[in-house]
Every structure is written in structure tokens, then in C-alpha cells.
Backbone as a printed PyTorch tensor [residue, N CA C, xyz], in Angstrom:
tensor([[[ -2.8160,  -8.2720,  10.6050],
         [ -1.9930,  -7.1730,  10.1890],
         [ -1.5160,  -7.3790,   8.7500]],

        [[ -0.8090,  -8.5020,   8.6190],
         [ -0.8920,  -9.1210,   7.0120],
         [ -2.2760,  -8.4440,   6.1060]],

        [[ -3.0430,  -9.2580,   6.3230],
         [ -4.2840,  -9.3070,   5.6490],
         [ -4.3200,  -7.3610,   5.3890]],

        [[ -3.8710,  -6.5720,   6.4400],
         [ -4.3340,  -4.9420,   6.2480],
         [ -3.4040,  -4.8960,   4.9260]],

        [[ -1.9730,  -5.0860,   4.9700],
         [ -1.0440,  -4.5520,   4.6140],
         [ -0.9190,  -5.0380,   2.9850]],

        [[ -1.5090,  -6.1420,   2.8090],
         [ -1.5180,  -6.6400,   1.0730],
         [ -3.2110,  -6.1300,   0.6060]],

        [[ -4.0100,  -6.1920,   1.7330],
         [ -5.3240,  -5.4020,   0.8870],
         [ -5.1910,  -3.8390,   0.5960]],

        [[ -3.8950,  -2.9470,   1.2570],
         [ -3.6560,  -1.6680,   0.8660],
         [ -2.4080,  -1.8220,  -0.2870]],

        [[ -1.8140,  -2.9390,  -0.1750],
         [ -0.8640,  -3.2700,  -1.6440],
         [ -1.8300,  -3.0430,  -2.6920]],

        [[ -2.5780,  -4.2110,  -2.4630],
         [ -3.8520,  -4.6460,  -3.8850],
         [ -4.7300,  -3.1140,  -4.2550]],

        [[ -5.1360,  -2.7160,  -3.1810],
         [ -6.0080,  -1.5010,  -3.7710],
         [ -4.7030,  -0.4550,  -4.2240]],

        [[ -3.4760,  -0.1400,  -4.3890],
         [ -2.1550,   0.6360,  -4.8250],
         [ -2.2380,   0.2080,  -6.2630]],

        [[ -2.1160,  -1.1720,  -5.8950],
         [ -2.0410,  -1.5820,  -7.6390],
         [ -3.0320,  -1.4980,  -8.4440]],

        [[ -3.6050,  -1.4650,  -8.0700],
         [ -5.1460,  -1.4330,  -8.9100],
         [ -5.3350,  -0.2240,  -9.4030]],

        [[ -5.6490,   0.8970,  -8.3390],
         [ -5.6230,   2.2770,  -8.8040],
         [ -4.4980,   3.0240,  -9.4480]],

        [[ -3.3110,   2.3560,  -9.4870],
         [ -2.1250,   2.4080, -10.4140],
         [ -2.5730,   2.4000, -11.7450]],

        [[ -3.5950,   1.8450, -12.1980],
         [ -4.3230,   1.3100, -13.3790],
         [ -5.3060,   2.9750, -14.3020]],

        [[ -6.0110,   3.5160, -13.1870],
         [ -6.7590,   4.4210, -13.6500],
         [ -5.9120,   5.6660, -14.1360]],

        [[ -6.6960,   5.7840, -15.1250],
         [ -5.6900,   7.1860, -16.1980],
         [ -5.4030,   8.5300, -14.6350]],

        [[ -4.5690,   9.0150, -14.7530],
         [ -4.3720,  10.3110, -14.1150],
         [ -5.8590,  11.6300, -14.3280]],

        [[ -6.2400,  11.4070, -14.6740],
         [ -7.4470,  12.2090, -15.0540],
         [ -9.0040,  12.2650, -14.4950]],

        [[ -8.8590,  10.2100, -14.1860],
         [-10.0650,  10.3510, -13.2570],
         [ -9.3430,  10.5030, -11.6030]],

        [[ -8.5610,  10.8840, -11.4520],
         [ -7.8570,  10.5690,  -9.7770],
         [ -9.0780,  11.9710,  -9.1160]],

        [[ -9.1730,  12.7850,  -9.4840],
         [ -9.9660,  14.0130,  -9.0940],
         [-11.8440,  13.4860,  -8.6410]],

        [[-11.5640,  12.2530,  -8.9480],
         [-13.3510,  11.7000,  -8.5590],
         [-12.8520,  10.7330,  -7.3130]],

        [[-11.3870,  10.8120,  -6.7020],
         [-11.2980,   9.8280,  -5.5380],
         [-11.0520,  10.8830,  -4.5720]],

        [[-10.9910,  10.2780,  -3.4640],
         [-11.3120,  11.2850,  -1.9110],
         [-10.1150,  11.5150,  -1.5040]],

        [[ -9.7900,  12.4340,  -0.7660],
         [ -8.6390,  13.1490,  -0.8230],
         [ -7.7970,  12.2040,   0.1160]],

        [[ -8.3610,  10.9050,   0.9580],
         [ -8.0270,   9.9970,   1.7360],
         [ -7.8200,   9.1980,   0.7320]],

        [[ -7.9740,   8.4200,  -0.0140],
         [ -7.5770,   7.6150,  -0.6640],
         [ -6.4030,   8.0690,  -1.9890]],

        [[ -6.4600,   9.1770,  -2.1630],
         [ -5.0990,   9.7300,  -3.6320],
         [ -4.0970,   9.8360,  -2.5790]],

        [[ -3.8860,  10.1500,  -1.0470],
         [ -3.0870,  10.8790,   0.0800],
         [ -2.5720,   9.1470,   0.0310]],

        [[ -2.8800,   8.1810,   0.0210],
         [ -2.5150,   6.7580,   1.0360],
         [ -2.6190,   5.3530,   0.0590]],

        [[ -2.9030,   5.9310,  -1.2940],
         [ -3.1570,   4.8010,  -2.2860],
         [ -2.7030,   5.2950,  -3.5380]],

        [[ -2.3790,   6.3390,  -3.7610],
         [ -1.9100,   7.1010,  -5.4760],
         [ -0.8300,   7.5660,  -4.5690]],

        [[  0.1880,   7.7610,  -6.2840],
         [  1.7770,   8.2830,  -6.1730],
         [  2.4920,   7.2050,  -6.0060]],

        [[  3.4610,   7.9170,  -5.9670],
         [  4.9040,   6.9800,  -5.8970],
         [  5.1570,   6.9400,  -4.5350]],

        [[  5.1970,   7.2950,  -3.4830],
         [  5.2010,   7.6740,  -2.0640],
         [  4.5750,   6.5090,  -1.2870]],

        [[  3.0760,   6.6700,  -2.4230],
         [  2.0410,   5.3020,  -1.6390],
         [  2.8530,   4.3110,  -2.0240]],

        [[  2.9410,   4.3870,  -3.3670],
         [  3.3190,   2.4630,  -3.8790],
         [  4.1900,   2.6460,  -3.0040]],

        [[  5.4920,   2.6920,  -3.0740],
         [  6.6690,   2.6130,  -2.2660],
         [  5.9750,   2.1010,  -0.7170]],

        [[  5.2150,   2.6980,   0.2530],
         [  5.1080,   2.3910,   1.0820],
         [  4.1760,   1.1960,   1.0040]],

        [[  3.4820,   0.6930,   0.2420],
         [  2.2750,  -0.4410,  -0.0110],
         [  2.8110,  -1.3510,   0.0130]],

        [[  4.1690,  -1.1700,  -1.1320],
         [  5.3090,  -2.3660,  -1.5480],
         [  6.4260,  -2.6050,  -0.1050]],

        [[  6.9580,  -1.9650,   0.6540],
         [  7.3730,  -1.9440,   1.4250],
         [  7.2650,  -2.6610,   2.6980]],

        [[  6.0570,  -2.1540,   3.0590],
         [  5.2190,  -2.5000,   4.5670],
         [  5.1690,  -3.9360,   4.9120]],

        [[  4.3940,  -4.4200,   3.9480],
         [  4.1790,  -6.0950,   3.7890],
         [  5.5530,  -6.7090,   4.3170]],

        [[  6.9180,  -6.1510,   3.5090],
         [  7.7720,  -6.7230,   3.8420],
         [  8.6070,  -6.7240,   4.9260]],

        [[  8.7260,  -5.4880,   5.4200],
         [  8.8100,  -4.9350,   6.7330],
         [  8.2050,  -5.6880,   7.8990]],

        [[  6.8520,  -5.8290,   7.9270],
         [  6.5640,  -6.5010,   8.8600],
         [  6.9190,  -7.9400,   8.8960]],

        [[  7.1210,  -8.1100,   7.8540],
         [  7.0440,  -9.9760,   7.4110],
         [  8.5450, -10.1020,   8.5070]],

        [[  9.5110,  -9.3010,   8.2890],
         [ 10.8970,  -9.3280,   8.7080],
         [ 10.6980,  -9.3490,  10.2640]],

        [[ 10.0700,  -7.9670,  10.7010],
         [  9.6590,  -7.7260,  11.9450],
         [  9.1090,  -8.9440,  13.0190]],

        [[  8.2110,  -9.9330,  12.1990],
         [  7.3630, -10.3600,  13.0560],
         [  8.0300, -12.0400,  12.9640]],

        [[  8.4660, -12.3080,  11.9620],
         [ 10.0490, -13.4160,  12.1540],
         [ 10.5440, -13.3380,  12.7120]],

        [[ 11.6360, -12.3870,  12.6710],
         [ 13.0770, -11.4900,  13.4510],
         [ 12.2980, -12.1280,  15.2130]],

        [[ 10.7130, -11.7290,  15.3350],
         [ 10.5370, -12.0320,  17.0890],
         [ 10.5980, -13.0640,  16.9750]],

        [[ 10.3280, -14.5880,  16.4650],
         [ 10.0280, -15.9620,  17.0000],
         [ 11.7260, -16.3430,  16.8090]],

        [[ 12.5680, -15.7240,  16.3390],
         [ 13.5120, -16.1780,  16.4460],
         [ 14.3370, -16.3170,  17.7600]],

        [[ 14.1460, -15.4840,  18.3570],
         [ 14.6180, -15.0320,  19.8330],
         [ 14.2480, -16.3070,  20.7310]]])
């Protein structure tokens, strides 16, 4: 689950990189879940979320 959640970080950041101009040659699945501020936010997020989540259980 890790491994999903920093390889959809890494591909956020990356395409963070390409000018606004070529975004119209990516698939409407990947600008929806990897471009914007919406994605990063959730790319940057998730990783940490779970990291908390899945601690928070072995503590019990």
C-alpha cells in the first residue's frame, strides 16, 4: 500500500514539472488523479495518513 501511495506521490511530482500546455496530450485519468492542486494535496497527504493509520494499529 506504501509502495502505491509514494509511486502516485512521485508520478504528482514529476508531472508538476511539465509546462501547463502539454497537460492536453495526458488522459483524462491521469490530469483527474495526478495534475492540480487537489491531486498534489492528496499525493502529499495519503502517504502520511496511512503511515499514521497503520502505526496508530500495532499500537493497540
Amino acid at each position: 500500500m506504501f509502495s502505491l501511495l509514494h509511486v502516485g506521490l512521485l508520478i504528482s511530482i514529476t508531472l508538476s514539472f511539465i509546462p501547463e500546455e502539454h497537460y492536453g496530450q495526458l488522459s483524462s485519468f491521469t490530469r483527474d488523479w495526478f495534475v492540480g492542486a487537489q491531486a498534489e494535496f492528496f499525493w502529499v497527504i495519503a502517504p502520511i495518513a496511512a503511515l499514521a493509520l497503520v502505526s496508530g494499529e500495532k499500537d493497540k
